[in-house]
N, C-alpha and C positions, 0 to 999 in steps of 0.2 A: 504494500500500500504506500501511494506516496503524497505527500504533503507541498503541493508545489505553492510556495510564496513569493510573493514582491511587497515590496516594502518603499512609498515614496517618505522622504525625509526632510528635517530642518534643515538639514546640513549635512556633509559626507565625514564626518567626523565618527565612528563607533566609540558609546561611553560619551560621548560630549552633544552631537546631534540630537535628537530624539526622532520614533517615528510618526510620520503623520496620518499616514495610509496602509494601512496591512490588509492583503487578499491572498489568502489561502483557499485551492480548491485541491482538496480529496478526492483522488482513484485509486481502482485497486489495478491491481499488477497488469490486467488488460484494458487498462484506460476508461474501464466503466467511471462516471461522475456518482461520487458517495454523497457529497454534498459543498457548499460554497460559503464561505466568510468572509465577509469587505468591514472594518473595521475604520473609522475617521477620528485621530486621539488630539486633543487641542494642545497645541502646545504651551508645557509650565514652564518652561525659561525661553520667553521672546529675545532674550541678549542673544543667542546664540542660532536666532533666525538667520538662515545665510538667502538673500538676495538672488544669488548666483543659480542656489535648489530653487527656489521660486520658478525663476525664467526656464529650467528642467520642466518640473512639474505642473505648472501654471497655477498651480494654490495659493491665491492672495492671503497673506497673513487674516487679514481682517474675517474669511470668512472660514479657518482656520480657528478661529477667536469661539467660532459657533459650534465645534464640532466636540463632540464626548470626553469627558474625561478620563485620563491614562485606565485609572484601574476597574471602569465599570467594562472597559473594551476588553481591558486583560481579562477580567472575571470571563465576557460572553466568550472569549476566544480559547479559554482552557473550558471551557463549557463542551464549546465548540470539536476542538483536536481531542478531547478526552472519549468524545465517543467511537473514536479509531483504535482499533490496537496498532500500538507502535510503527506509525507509519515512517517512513524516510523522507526528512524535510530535505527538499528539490528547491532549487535556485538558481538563476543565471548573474554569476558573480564571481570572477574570477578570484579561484585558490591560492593563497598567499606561500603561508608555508607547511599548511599540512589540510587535509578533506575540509576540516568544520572551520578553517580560518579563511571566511568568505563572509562577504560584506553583511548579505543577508539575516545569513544566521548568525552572527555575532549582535545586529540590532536587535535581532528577537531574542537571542541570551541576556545583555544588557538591559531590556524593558523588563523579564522575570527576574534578573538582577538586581536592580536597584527597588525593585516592588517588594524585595524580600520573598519573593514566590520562587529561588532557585530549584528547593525541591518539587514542585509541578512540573517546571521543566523537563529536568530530568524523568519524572517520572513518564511525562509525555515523549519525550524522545529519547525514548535507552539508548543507550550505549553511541552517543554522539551518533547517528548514522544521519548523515549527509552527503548530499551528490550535487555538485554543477554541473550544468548543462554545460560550461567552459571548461574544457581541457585544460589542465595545465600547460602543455606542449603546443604553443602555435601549429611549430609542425603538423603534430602528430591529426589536430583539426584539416588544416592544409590537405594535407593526403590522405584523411579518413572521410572526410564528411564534404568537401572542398568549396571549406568558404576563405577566403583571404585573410578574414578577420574574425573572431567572434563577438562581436556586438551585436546584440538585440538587432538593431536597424537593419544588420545583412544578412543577419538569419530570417530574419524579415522578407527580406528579397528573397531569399533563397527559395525558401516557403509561400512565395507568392500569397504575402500579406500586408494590408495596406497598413500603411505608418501613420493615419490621421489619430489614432488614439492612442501613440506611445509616451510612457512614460504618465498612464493611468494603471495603476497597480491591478486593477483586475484584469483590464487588458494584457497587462504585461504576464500577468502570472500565465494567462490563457496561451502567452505566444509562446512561454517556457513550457508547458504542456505540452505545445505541438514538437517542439524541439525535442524534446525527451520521446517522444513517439519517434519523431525518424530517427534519431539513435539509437534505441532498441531496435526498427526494423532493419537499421544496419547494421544489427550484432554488436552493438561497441557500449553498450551498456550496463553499468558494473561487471 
């Protein structure tokens, strides 16, 4: 089962940013939809609104100001992923220096972090299992899947999907979806 998320943010900062948009959709191993979660958290430290994420995601602060608070989202979102058994949180986020050091998943450890919810986390994704849709090895994408790059936007092309809604999290989670689909049907998955 997998847990495919996107997460748009205050800022690219993990531990310093917060997130503002969390979209999780659940399938099982054959792509069946289990079910879907879109999350909107207001952000509590406006100093650390970055501008830059704005002009990304187009979420004007102000109406950002109207959206749910951190822990009533976190409450419905371990609601949510609790009713999975241990699924594999999926993401398109390039791996730093090991599987779970990806952009994604460390915002979503950082929000049960600082909530003091670390054990729900855990208990919601044992044993760190995480998977990016981003290869470590440019190469190895290059000659496996044969995109130039791995960004959203050219897996996009690839996949013959329009770009008018990227960088909206549910959208985005839905294009990570598809990208995990053709990598599975290319055999190159875990």
């Amino acid at each position: 089962m997998y847990a495919i998320t996107d997460c748009e943010t205050t800022g690219l900062k993990v531990g310093t940013n917060e997130i503002l948009t969390i979209a999780t959709i659940v399938v099982d191993h054959k792509f069946n939809e289990l079910g879907r979660f879109l999350g909107k958290i207001k952000p509590e430290y406006e100093n650390q609104w970055s501008e830059d994420a704005e002009v990304i995601h187009k979420i004007p602060l102000n109406e950002a100001r109207n959206f749910n608070a951190s822990d009533r989202v976190l409450s419905n979102y371990i609601r949510f992923i609790g009713e999975f058994r241990d699924p594999i949180f999926v993401c398109h986020a390039r791996p730093i220096r090991s599987k779970i050091d990806v952009f994604d998943y460390q915002l979503v450890f950082h929000w049960f972090f600082y909530a003091e919810k670390i054990f729900e986390f855990y208990k919601l994704f044992r044993d760190e299992r995480c998977y990016s849709t981003i290869h470590r090895s440019p190469n190895y994408a290059k000659a496996t899947w044969g995109v130039q790059d791995q960004k959203l936007s050219t897996w996009m092309d690839k996949l013959n999907i329009p770009q008018d809604k990227h960088h909206d999290a549910m959208f985005d989670a839905e294009v990570c979806l598809e990208i995990l689909k053709f990598q599975k049907q290319q055999g190159s998955l875990f």
